[in-house]
N, C-alpha and C positions, 0 to 999 in steps of 0.2 A: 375401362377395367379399373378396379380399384385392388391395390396391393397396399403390405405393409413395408416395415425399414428395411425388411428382409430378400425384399423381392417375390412374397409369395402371396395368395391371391387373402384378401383381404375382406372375411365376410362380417365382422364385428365392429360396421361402422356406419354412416350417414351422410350421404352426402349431399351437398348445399348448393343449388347454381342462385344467384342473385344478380341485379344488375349491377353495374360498376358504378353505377351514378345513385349517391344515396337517398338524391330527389323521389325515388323512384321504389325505397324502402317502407310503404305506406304496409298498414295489419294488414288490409285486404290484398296489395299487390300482386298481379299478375306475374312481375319480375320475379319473384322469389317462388322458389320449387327443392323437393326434397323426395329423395328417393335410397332405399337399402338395398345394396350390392345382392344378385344373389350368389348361386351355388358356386358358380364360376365367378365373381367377383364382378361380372356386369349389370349394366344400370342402367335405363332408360326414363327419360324426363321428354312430356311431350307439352305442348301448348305454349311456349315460352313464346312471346313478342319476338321481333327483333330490338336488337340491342347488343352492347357490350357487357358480358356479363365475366365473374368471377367463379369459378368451381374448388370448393373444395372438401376433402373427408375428414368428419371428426368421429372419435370414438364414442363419446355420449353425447347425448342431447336431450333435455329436457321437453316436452312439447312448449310448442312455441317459441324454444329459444333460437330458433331458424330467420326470425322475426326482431328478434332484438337488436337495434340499431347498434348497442356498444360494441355484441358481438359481431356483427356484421361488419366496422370499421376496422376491428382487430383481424379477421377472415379475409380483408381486403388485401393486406398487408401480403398473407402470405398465401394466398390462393395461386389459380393460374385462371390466367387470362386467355379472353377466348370472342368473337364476335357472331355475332347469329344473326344472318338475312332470313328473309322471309324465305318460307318454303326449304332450308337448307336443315341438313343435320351435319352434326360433331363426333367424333368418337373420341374420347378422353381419356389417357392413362393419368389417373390420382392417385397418390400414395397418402396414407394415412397419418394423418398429423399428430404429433407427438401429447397434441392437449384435447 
C-alpha cells in the first residue's frame, strides 16, 4: 500500500523496487521494476529474481529515470529494504517521498 505524509492512500506516485546491489543496475536489468499505485493505493510488481532489493515511492518520474544509476544510489539511501526468495511475495506499506 502506498500512502502519503498524512496517512492517506496515496494514488499520485511511482514506485521503484530495485536490487540493493548496484552491480545489478544494468538499462536492461531484470532487478529493476516500476509500477502505479491504484485506486486503493495498492501495487503489484511480478517477475523480480531473487535478491535484496530496495522499494521506494516517488512523486514524479520521468521515463527511464527508474534506470538512472545517480538516482538509484540517492533512492538507496532512503528506501526500505526488503529480501525476495524464489517463489515468495512481499506486501509493502511505502509512504511517499517528499522529492
Amino acid at each position: 500500500d502506498v500512502v502519503d505524509n498524512r496517512g492517506a492512500v496515496a494514488l499520485d506516485g511511482t514506485v521503484i523496487i530495485f536490487a540493493d546491489d548496484p552491480e545489478k543496475w544494468g538499462p536492461q536489468s531484470r532487478f529493476i521494476a516500476s509500477a502505479r499505485p491504484d485506486q486503493r493505493g495498492r501495487f503489484t510488481i511480478r517477475g523480480l529474481p531473487p535478491a535484496s532489493y530496495v522499494a521506494i515511492v516517488v512523486g514524479y518520474l520521468e521515463p527511464g529515470e527508474e534506470r538512472d544509476p545517480d538516482l538509484l544510489a540517492e533512492w538507496r539511501r532512503r528506501g526500505t529494504l526488503f529480501t525476495l526468495s524464489e517463489g515468495e511475495t512481499h506486501a509493502l506499506n511505502l509512504s511517499l517521498s517528499p522529492f
